[in-house]
DOVEX-874938 format. One line per 4 residues: number of its first residue (from 1); their letters; for each residue x, y, z of N, C-alpha, C. Coordinates in steps of 0.02 Angstrom, whole numbers, plus 50000, padded with zeros to 5 digits. Example, Ala and Ser with C-alpha at 12.3 -4.5 7.8 and 13.67 -1.06 7.14 Angstrom:
1	as	50660:49716:50390:50615:49775:50390:50660:49835:50390  50642:49888:50354:50684:49947:50357:50645:50002:50394
END
This chain:
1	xxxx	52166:49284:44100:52178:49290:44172:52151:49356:44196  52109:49352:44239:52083:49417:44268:52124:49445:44319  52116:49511:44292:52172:49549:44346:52117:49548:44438  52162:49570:44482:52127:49569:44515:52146:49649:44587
5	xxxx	52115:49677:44609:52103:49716:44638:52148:49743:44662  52173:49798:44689:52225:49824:44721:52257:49803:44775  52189:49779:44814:52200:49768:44895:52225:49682:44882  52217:49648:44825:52233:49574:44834:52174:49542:44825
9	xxxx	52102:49552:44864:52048:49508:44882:52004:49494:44794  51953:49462:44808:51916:49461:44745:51849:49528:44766  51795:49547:44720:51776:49593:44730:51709:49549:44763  51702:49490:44748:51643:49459:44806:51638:49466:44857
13	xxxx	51727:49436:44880:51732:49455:44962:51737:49532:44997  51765:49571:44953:51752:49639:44969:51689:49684:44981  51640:49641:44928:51571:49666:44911:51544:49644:45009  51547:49586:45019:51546:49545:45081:51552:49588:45156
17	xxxx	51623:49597:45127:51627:49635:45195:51630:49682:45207  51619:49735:45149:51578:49805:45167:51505:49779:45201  51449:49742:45160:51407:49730:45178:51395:49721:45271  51444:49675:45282:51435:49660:45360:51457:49694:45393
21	xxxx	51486:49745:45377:51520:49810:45417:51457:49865:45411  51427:49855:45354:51358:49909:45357:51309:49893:45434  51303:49810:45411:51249:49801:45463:51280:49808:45545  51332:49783:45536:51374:49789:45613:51344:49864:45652
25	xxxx	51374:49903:45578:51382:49987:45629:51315:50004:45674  51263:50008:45631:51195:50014:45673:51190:49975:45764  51208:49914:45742:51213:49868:45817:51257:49905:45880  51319:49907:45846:51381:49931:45869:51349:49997:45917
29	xxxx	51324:50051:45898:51295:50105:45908:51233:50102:45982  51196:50043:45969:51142:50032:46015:51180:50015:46075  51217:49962:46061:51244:49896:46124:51307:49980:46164  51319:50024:46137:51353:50067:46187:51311:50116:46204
33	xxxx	51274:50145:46183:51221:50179:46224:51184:50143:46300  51153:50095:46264:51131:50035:46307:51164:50026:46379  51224:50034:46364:51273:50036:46433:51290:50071:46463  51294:50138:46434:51269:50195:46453:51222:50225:46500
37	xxxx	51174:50194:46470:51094:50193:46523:51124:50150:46592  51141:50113:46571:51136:50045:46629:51166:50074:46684  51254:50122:46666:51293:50138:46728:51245:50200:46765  51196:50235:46726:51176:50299:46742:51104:50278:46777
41	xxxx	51091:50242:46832:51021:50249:46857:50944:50305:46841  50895:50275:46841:50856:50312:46817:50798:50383:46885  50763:50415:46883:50761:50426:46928:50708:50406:46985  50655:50354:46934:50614:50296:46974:50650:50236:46997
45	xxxx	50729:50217:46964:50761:50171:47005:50793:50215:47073  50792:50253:47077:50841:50281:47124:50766:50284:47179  50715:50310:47176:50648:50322:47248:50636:50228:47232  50652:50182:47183:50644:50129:47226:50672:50105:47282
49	xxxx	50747:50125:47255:50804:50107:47318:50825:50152:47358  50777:50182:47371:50765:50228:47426:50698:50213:47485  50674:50195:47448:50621:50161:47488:50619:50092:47506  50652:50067:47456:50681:49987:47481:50742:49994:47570
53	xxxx	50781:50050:47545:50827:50054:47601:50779:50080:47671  50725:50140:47660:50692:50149:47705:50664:50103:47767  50619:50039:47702:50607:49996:47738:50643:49940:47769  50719:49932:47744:50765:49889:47785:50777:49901:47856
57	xxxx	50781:49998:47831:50796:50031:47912:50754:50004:47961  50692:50005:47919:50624:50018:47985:50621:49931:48016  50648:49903:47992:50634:49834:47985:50682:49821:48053  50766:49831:48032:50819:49834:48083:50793:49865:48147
61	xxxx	50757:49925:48135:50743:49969:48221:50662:49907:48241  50648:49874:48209:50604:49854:48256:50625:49769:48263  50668:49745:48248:50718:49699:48266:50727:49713:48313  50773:49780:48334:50820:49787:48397:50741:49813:48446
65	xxxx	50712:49836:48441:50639:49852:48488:50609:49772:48514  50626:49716:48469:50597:49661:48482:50636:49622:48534  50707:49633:48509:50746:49597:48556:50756:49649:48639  50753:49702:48640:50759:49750:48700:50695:49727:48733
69	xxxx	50628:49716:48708:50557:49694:48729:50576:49629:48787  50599:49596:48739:50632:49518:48738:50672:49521:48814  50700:49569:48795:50761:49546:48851:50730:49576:48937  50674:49638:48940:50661:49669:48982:50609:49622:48998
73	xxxx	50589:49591:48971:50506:49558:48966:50533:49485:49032  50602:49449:49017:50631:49398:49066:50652:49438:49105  50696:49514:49114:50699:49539:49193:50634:49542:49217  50586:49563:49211:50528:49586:49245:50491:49491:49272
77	xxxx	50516:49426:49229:50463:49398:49259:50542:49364:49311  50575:49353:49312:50662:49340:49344:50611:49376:49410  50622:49460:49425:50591:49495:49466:50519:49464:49513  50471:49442:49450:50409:49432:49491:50425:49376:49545
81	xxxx	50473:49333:49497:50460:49259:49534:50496:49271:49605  50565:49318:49621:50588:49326:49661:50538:49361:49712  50494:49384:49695:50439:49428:49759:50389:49386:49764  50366:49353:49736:50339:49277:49749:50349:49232:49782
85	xxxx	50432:49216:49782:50458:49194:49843:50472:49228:49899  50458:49295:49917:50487:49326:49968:50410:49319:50037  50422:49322:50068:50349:49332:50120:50283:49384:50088  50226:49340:50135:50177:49407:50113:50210:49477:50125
89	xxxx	50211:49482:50209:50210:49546:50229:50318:49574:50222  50332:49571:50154:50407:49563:50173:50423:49650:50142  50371:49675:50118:50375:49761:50097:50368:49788:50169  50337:49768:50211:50305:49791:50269:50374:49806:50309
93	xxxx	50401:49739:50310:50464:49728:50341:50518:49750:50329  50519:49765:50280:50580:49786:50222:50583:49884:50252  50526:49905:50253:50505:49966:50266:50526:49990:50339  50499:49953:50374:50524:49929:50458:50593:49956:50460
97	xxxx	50643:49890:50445:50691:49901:50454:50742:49947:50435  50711:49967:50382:50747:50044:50359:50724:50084:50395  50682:50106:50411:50659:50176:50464:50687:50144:50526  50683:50092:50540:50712:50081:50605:50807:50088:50625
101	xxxx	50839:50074:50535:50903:50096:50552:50934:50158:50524  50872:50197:50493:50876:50283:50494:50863:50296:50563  50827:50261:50611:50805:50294:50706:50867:50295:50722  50922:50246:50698:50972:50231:50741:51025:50273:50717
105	xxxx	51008:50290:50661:51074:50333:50638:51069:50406:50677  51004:50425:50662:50989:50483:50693:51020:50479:50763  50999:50434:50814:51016:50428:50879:51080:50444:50890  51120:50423:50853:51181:50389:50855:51222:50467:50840
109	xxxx	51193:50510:50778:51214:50570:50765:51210:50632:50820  51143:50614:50864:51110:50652:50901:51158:50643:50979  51190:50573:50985:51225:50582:51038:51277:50607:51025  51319:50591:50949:51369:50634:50961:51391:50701:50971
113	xxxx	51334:50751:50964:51325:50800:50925:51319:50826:51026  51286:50772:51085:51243:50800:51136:51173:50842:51134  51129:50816:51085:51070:50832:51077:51036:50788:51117  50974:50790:51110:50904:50762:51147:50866:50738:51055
117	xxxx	50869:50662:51066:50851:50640:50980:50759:50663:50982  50744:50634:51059:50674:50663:51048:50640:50741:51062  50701:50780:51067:50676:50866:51047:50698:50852:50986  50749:50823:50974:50767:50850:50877:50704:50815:50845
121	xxxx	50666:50766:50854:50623:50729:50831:50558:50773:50822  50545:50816:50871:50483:50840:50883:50475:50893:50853  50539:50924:50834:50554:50984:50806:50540:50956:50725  50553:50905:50690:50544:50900:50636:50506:50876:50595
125	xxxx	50444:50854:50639:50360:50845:50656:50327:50904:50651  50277:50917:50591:50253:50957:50591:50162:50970:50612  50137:51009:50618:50063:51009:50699:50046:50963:50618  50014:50966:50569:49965:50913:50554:49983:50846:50566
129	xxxx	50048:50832:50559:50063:50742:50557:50065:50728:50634  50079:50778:50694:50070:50767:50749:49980:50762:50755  49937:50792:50736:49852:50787:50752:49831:50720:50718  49862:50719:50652:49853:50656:50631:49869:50573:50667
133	xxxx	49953:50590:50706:49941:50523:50747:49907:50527:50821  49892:50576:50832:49846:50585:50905:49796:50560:50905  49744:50568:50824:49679:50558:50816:49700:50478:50818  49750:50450:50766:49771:50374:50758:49764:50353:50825
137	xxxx	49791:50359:50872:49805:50336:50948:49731:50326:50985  49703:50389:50951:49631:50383:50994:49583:50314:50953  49591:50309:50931:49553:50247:50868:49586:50203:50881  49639:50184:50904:49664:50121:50926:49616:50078:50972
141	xxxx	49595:50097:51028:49532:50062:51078:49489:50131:51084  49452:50150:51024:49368:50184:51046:49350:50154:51112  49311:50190:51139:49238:50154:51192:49201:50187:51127  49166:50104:51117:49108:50112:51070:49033:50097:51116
145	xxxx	49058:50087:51154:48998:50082:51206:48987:49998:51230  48937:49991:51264:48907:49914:51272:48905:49886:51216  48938:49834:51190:48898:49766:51129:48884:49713:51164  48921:49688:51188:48917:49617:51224:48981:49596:51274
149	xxxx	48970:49566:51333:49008:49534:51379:49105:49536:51360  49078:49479:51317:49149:49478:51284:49178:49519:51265  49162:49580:51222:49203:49621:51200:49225:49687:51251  49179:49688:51315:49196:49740:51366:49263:49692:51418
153	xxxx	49229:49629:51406:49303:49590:51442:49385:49588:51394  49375:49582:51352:49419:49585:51298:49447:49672:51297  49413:49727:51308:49423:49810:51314:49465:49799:51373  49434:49767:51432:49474:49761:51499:49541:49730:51505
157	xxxx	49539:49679:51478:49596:49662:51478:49640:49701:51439  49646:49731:51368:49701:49760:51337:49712:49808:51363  49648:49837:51405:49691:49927:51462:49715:49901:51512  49701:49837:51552:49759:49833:51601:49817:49800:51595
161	xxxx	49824:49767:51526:49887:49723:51511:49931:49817:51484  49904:49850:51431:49944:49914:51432:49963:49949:51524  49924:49931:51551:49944:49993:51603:50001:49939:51651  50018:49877:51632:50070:49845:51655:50120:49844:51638
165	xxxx	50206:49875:51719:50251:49897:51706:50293:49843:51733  50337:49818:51697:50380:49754:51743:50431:49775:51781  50422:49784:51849:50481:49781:51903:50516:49743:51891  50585:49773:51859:50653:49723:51863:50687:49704:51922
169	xxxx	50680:49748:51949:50723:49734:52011:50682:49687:52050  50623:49687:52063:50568:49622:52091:50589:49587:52057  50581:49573:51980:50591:49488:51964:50671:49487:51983  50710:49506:51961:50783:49481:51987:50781:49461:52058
173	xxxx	50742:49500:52104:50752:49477:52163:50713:49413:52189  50668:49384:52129:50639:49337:52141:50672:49273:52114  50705:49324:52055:50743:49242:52034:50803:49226:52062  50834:49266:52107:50858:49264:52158:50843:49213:52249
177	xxxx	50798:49223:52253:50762:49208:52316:50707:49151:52312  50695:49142:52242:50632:49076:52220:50656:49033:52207  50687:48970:52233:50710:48887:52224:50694:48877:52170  50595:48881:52142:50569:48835:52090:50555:48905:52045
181	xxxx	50597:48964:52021:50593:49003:51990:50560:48994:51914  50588:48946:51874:50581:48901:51824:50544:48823:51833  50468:48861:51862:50447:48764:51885:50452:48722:51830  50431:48673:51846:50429:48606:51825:50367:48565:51809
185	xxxx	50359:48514:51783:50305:48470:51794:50304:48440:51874  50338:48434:51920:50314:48428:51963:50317:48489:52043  50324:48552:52023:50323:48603:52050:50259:48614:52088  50257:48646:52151:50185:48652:52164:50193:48704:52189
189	xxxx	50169:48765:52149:50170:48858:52188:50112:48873:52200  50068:48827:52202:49986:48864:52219:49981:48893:52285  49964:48941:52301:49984:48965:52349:50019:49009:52398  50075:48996:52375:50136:49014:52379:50158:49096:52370
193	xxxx	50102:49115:52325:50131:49202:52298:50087:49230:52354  50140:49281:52368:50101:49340:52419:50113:49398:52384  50056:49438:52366:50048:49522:52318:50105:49562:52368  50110:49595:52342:50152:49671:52372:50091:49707:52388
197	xxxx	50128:49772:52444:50085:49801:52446:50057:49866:52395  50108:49861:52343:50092:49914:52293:50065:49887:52240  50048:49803:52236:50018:49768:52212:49945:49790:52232  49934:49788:52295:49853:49783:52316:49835:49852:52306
201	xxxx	49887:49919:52318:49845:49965:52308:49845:49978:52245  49862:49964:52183:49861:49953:52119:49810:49926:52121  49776:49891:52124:49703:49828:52087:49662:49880:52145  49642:49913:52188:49596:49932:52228:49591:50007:52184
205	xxxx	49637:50037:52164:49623:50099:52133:49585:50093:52062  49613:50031:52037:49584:50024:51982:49496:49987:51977  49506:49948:52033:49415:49941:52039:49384:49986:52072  49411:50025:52099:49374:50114:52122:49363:50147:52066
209	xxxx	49398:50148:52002:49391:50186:51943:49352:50165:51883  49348:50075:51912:49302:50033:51870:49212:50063:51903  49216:50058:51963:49164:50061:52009:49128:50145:51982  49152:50196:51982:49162:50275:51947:49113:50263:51878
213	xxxx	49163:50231:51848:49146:50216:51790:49091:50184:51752  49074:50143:51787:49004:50100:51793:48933:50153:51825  48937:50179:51866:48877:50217:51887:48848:50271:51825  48902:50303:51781:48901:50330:51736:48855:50306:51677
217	xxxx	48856:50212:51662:48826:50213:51614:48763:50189:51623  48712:50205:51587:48644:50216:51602:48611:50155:51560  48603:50102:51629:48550:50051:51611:48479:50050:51578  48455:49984:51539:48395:49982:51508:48341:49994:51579
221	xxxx	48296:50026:51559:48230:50035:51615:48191:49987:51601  48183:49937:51645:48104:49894:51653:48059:49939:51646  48020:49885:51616:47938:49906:51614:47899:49895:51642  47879:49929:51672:47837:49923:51734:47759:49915:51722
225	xxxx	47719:49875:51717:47642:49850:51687:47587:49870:51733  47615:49890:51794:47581:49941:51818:47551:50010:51848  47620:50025:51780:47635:50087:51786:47564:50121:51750  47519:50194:51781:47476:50231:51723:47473:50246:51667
229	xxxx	47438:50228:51614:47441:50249:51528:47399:50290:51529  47469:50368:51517:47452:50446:51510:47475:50455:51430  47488:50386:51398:47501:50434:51345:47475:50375:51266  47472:50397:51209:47440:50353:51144:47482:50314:51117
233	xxxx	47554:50331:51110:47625:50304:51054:47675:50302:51086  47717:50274:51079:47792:50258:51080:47823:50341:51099  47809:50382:51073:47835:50446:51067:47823:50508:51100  47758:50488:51116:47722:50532:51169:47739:50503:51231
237	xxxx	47758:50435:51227:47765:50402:51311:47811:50437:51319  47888:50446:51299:47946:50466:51282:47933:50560:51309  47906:50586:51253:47879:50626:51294:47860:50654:51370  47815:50621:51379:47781:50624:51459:47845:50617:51504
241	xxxx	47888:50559:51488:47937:50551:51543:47990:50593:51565  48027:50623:51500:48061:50700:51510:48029:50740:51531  47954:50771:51524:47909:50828:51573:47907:50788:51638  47906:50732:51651:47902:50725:51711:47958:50709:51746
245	xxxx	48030:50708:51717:48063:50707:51743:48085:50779:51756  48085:50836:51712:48094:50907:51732:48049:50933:51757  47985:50928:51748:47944:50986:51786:47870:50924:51841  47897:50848:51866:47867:50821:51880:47832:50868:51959
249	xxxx	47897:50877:51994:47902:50928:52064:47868:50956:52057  47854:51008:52022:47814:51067:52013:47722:51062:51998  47722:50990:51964:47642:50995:51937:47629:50924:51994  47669:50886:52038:47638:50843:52073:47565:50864:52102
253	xxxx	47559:50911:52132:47493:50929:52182:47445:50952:52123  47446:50968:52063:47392:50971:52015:47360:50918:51992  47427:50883:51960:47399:50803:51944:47347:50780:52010  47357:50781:52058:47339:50738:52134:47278:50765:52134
257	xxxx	47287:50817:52103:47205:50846:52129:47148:50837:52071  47194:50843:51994:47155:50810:51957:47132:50740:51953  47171:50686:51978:47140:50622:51997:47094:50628:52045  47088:50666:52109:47033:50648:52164:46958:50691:52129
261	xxxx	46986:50721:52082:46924:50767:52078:46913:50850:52111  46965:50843:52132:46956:50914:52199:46973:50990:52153  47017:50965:52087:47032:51046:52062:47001:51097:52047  47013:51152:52075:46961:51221:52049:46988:51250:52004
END
């Protein structure tokens, strides 16, 4: 009977499991280092995920740039379509009525205050924007001179429709005193109106000033074909006629004598 070992086992199995405890330890040793590494990042993992995070950032800010684009991009056309629908001239108007209810505020301040709105007005007008609408006013109807019929009748009429002031108290007293004030289709006033007399001297002053006015402008000259050719060109004729209109008086009896032959 073989004795057997201290510990109990046989010396095969002992031989055994020293053996697998040899090879274990080496393993054992790696697999905790190993993990080691793993919790401790390296320092090319760390500028990856640094640059990975960089570009998430940049990614998120141009998300929110896309959607802000997004969202301003429908106010602005929301906007167009609404001024699309509004009138052509509705800036024009829009402009109008604001200066027109800044006139009124002013007015309105100016009476309470007992000012004069048009001294405070004039006072806050300065000489260029005053020369500037003077010159404006004058460019409203130039005399550009003669073009044609129509357009001196068309000049006439807009200076005497401006220089017309409506007597209120005349029409009230007409619509007062006139039966067919408001004619009708079967009304018959032909006839019927008699001018005032500040009517007639109104239209007589003004064709006295038309009449003024007319002598002033200087008609085309006929050509007269049997008039003398004293001169070669277009320019020299032109010529001759200013000397003879300034110093014609003076050289008549030379000329006269150079045609008969008689001059010494």
């Amino acid at each position: 009977m073989t004795s057997l070992p201290p510990c109990g086992r046989k010396p095969e199995v002992v031989v055994f499991v020293s053996n697998m405890a040899a090879l274990a330890e080496p393993y054992g040793g790696v697999s905790s280092g190993s993990s080691d590494e793993e919790l401790v990042p390296t320092a090319e993992e760390e500028l990856v995920a640094q640059k990975r995070e960089a570009r998430l950032r940049k990614f998120r800010e141009l998300h929110m740039k896309r959607n802000e684009a997004r969202k301003l991009n429908h106010q602005e056309v929301v906007e167009e379509d609404k001024r699309l629908k509004l009138p052509p001239n509705w800036e024009a108007k829009k402009a109008r009525l604001e200066w027109e209810l800044k006139v009124e505020e002013k007015k309105k301040e100016c009476a309470a205050k007992g000012e004069d709105y048009e001294r405070v007005k004039l006072l806050e007008i300065s000489a260029e924007d005053a020369e500037r609408w003077e010159r404006k006013k004058k460019r409203k109807n130039p005399d550009l001179g003669f073009s044609d019929y129509a357009a001196a009748q068309l000049r006439q009429y807009q200076r005497l429709t401006k220089q017309i002031k409506p007597d209120m108290e005349q029409y009230e007293k007409q619509k007062k005193d006139t039966e067919e004030f408001y004619p009708t289709s079967n009304s018959l006033l032909h006839g019927t109106h008699v001018p005032s007399n500040e009517g007639v001297d109104r239209m007589v002053a003004d064709l006295e000033k038309q009449i003024v006015k007319r002598e002033k402008y200087s008609r085309r000259r006929s050509y007269n074909d049997d008039a003398d050719i004293d001169y070669i060109n277009e320019r020299n004729a032109k010529f001759n006629k200013k000397a003879e209109r300034f110093y014609g008086k003076y050289t008549a009896e030379i000329k006269q004598n150079l045609e008969r032959g008689t001059a010494v």
